[in-house]
C-alpha positions in Angstrom: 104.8 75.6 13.4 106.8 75.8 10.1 107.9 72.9 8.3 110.8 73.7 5.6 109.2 70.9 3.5 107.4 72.0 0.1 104.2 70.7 0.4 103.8 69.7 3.5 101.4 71.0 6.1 102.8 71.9 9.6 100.8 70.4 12.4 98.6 72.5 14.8 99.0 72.4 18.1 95.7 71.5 20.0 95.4 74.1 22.7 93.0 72.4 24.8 94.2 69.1 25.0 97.3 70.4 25.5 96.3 71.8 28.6 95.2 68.9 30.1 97.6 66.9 28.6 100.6 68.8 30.9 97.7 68.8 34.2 97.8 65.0 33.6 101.2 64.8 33.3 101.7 67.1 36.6 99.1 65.0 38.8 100.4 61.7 38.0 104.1 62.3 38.9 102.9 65.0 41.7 101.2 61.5 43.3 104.1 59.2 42.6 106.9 61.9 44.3 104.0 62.4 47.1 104.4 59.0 47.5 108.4 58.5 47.5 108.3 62.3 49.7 106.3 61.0 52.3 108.1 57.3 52.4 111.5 59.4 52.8 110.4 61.0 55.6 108.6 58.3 56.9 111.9 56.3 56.4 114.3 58.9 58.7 111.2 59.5 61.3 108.9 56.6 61.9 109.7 53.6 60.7 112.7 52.5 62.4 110.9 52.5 65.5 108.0 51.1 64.2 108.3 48.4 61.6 112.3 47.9 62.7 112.6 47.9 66.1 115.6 46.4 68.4 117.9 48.3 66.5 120.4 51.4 67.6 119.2 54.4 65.5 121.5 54.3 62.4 121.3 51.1 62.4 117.5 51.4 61.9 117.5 54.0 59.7 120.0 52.4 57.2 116.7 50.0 57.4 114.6 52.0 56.8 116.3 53.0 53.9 116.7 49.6 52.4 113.1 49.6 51.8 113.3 53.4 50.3 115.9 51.3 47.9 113.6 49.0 47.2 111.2 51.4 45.5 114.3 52.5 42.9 115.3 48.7 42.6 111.9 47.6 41.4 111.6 50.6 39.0 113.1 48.8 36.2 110.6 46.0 36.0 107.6 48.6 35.5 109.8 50.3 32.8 110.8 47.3 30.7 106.8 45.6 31.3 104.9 49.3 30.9 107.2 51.2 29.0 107.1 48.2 26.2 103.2 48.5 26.5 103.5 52.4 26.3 105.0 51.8 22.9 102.3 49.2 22.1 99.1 49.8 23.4 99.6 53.8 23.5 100.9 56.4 26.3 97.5 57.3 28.1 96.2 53.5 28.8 99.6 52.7 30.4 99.2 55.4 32.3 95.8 54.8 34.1 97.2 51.4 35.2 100.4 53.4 36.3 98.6 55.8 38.8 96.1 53.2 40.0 99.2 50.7 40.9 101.0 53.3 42.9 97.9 55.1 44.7 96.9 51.7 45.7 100.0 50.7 46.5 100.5 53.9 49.1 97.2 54.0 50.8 97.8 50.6 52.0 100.8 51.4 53.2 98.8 53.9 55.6 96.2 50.8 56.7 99.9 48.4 57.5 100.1 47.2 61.6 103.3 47.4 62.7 106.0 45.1 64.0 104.6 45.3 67.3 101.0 43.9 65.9 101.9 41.6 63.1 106.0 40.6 63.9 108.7 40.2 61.3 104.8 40.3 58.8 105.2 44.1 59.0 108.4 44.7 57.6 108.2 42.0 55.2 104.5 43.8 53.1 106.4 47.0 53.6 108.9 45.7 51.2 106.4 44.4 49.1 103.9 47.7 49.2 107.0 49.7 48.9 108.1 47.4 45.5 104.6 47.9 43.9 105.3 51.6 44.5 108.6 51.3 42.2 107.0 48.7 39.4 104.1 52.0 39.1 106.8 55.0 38.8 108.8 52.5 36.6 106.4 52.8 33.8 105.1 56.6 34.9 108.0 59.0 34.6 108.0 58.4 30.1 104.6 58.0 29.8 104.0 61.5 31.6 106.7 62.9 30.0 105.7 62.2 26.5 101.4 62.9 27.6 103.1 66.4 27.9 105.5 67.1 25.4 104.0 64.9 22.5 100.7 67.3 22.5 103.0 70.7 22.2 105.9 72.1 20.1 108.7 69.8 19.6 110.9 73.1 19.9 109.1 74.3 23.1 109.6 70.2 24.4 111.8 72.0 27.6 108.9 73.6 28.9 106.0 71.3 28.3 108.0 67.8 29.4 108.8 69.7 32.5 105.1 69.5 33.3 106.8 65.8 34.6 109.6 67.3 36.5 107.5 69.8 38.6 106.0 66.6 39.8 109.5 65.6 42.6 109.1 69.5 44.4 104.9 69.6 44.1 105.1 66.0 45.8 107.2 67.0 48.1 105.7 70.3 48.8 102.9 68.6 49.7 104.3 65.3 51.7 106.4 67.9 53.8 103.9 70.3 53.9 101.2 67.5 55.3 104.1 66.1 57.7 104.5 69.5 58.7 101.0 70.3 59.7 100.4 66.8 61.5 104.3 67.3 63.5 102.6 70.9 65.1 99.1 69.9 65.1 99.7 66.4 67.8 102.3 65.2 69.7 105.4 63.3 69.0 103.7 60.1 70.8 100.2 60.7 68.7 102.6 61.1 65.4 104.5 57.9 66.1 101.2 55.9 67.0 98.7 57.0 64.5 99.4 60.4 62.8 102.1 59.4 60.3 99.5 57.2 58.7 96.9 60.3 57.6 100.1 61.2 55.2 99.5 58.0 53.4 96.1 57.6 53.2 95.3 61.1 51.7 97.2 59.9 48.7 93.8 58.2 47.5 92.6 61.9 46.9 95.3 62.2 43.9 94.7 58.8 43.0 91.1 60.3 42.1 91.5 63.7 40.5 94.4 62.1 38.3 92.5 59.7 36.6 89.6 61.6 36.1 92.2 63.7 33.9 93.8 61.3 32.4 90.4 58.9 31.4 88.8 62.3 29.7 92.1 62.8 27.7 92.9 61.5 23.6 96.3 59.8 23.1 99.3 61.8 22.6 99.0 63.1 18.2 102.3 61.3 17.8 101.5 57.6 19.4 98.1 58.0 17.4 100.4 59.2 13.9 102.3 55.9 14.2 99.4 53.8 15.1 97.4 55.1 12.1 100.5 53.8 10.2 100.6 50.5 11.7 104.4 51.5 12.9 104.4 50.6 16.5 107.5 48.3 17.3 106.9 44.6 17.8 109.5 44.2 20.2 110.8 47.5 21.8 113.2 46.6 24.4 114.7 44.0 22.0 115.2 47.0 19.7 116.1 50.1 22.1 119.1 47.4 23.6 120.4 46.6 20.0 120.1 50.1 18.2 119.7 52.9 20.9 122.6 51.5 23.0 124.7 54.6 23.1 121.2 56.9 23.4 120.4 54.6 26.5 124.0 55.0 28.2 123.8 58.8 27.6 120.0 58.8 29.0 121.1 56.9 32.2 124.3 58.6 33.0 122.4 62.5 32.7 120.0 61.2 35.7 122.5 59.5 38.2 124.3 63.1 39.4 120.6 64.5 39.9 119.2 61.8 41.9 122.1 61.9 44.0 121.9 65.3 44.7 118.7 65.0 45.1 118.6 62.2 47.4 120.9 64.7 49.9 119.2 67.8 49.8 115.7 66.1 50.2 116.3 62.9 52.4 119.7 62.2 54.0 119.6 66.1 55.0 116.9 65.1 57.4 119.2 62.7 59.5 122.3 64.8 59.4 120.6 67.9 61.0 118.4 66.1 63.5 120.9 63.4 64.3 124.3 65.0 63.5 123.7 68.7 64.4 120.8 68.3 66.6 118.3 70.6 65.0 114.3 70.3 65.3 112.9 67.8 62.6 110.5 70.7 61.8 112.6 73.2 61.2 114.5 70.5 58.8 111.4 70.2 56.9 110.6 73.8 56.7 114.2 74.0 54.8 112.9 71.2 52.6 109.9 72.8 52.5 110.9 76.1 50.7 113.3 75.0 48.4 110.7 72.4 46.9 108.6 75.4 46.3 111.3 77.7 44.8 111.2 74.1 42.4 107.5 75.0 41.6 109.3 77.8 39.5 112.7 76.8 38.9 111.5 73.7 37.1 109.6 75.1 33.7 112.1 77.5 34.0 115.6 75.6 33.6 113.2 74.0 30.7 112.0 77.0 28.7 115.4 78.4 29.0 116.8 75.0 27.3 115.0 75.2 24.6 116.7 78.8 23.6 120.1 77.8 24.9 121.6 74.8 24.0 119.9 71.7 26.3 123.2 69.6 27.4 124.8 73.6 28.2 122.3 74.5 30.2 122.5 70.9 32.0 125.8 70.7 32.1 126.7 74.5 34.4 123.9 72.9 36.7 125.8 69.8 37.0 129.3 71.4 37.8 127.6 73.8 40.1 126.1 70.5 42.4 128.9 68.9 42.3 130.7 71.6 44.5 127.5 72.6 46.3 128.0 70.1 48.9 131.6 71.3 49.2 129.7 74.9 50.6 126.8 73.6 52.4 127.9 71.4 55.1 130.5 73.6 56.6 127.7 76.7 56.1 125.2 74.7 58.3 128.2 72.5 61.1 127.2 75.6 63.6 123.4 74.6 63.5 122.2 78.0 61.9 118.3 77.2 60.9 118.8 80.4 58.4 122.0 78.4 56.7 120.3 75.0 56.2 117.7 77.0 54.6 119.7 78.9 52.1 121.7 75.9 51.5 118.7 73.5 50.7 117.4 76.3 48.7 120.5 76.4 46.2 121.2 72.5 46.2 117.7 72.4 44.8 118.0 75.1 42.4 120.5 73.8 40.9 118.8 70.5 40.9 116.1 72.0 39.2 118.7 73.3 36.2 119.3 69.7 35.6 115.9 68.4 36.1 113.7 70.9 34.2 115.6 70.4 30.7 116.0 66.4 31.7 113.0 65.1 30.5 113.3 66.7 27.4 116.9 65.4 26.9 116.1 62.4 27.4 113.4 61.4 25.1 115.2 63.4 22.5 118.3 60.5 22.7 115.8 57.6 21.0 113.4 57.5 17.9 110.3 58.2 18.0 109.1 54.7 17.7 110.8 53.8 20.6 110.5 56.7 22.6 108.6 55.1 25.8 110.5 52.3 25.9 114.0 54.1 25.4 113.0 57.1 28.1 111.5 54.5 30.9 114.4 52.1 31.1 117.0 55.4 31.1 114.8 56.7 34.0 114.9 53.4 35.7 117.8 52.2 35.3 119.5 55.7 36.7 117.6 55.3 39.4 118.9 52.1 40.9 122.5 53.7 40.7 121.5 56.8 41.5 118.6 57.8 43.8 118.0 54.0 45.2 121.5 53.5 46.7 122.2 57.3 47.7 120.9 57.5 51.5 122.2 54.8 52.1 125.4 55.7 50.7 125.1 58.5 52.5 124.4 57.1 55.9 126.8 54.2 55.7 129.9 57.0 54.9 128.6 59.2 57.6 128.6 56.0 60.0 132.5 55.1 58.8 134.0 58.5 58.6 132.4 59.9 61.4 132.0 63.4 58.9 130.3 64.7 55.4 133.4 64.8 53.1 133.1 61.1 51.7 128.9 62.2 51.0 130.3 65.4 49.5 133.0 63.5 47.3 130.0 61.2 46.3 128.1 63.7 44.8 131.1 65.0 43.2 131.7 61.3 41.4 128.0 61.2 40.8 127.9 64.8 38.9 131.0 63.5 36.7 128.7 60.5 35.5 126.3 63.2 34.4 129.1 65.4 32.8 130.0 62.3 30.9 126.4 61.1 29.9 126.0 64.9 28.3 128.8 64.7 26.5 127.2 61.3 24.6 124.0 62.8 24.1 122.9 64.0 21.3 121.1 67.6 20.4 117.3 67.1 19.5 116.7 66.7 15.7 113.0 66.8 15.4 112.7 65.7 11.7 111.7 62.7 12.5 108.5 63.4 14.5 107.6 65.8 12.4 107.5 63.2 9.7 104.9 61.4 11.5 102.6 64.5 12.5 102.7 66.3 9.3 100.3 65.8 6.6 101.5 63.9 3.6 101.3 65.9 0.1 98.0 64.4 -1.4 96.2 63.1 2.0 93.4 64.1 3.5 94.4 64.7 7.5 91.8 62.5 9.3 
């Protein structure tokens, strides 16, 4: 990489770690949206009847989705306790304690009696299981973003943070595509009883193959630059709240129009057709299904493309574009069309994935480098308590009122405006700064 510096030495980029640096990256938040993916559907199918029973049925989903809420809710606590370590202590430590907090967290979900067993119990370690979950992707989402993007280019940063952002459609790839398989495979009364539970449980095979990853992997070149200096912050929250205030606004605004959308074409779009138009619950999940694997590609490439366009351009035509999507979609799939509903989950996730794939990058280019983990966790988390926590049940409760999907559709419209505004605060990445802690100093020997 050139460096317009006289006498400085550009740094190289380790191919190698690099590698596993992004597969790291893509295990640990393919597990955590595995997680959330299967908890969603879990959510609209299984637990209502199971862990909330003696309700009517939007009654017990809004339930249901209370504890999907919870999992956003708790997020900030793991961002301000690991993204502070992450700063600290380094990126890759953090994030072993991370994946082992939300595997854990999961696969006991899968081993939890229900109502009927244990009584009001049930619900109540639900809650807390489901919490857990939230503290673990709190302190995940910067930490994987920055294992990926602080091994490569700083001008590539698009495509290799996006090694994070393929995470939400591979975990929901394979939640769905596991749901899938068990919904054809038994029947609805073997699914209800005992089958949903497999969905859980297999999450202790990610749990494995991630950390054997992330324990073989160096810290990130940059975290190990400013530890060689003795330049890691003494107290980063106090800092990112008293110096990064407008990078932090602009960092949690971007994410809120996302998670919304999101949170519609992933989750609530499961209720409306089943309960609302009366379609199958697999061919909703086929839908889901597709347009999480269109992601796959969508993803690194809304990244790579930011970093030759301008980042907050490319972001921004995605965000306009969702916020009328919704606008197009419902009345496309009111008739019950199973070729509609797939066409229409298939765009309302592409253009999710044009504000997702460059998001990561945007983000952690708002705050110094110093405070990069810090900064990028408590934007992610504090979004998503505005954003992706209170959206299905946003959803639901205006469905319930209005009896029809304009006030969800407004919603996302509101939601994309945030967005609109949080790009216009950003910044554009200026990359001096890192490159002033990975290049060689005139004189030094590089150890």
């Amino acid at each position: 990489m050139p460096d317009p510096r006289p006498g400085s030495q550009a740094p190289e980029v380790d191919r190698r770690s690099l590698a596993k640096a992004f597969i790291a990256s893509l295990t640990g938040t393919s597990l955590e949206w595995y997680d959330f993916a299967v908890y969603s559907a879990a959510a609209a199918l299984v637990f209502p009847q199971l862990f909330f029973p003696g309700s009517d049925p939007l009654t017990g989903t809004l339930l249901a989705f209370s504890t999907y809420a919870v999992g956003y809710v708790s997020r900030p606590l793991g961002g301000f306790v690991f993204g502070r370590l992450g700063d600290v202590i380094g990126r890759k430590q953090v994030l072993v304690l991370t994946l082992l907090l939300i595997g854990a967290a999961t696969f006991l979900i899968g081993l939890l009696p229900t109502y009927a067993t244990i009584g009001a119990a049930a619900p109540i370690i639900l809650v807390l299981l489901r919490f857990a979950q939230g503290v673990g992707v709190g302190g995940e989402w910067g930490g994987a973003v920055l294992l990926s993007s602080e091994f490569g280019d700083p001008r590539r940063r698009g495509f290799w943070s996006s090694a994070a952002q393929i995470g939400p459609p591979a975990g929901n790839l394979m939640s769905n595509g596991v749901l899938a398989l068990l919904t054809v495979s038994m029947s609805d009364e073997a699914f209800l009883s005992w089958g949903w539970r497999i969905a859980f449980l297999l999450s202790a095979v990610l749990v494995a193959f991630g950390l054997w990853i992330r324990l073989k992997l160096e810290d990130t070149p940059v975290f190990r630059a400013i530890k060689e200096r003795g330049d890691q912050p003494a107290a980063p929250i106090g800092d990112v709240f008293r110096t990064q205030g407008r990078p932090l606004l602009a960092g949690v605004l971007s994410r809120i129009g996302p998670d919304v959308s999101y949170a519609l074409f992933t989750v609530f779009v499961i209720t409306y057709a089943t309960t609302v138009l009366g379609m199958s619950r697999g061919s909703v999940l086929t839908a889901i299904l597709i347009g999480s694997a269109c992601q796959l590609a969508t993803i690194p490439l809304a990244g790579a493309i930011s970093d030759r366009v301008n980042r907050r351009l490319v972001y921004g035509i995605a965000a306009a574009g969702a916020a009328v999507w919704p606008f197009v979609f419902f009345p496309a799939i009111g008739g019950g069309s199973e070729l509609l509903l797939i066409i229409g989950v298939v765009v309302g996730l592409a253009l999710h994935s044009f504000m997702y794939g460059p998001q990561a990058a945007f983000i952690t280019e708002q705050f110094s480098v110093r405070l990069r983990y810090t900064g990028s966790s408590l934007a992610y988390t504090i979004a998503g308590v505005f954003g992706g926590a209170v959206a299905p049940l946003v959803f639901t409760a205006l469905l319930s009122s209005w009896g029809t999907w304009v006030p969800v559709a407004v919603y996302v419209l509101v939601a994309s405006l945030l967005t609109l505004a949080g790009l216009a605060m950003g910044r554009d990445p200026d990359r001096a700064e890192e490159e002033a802690y990975l290049v060689t100093p005139p004189g030094r020997v590089a150890t």
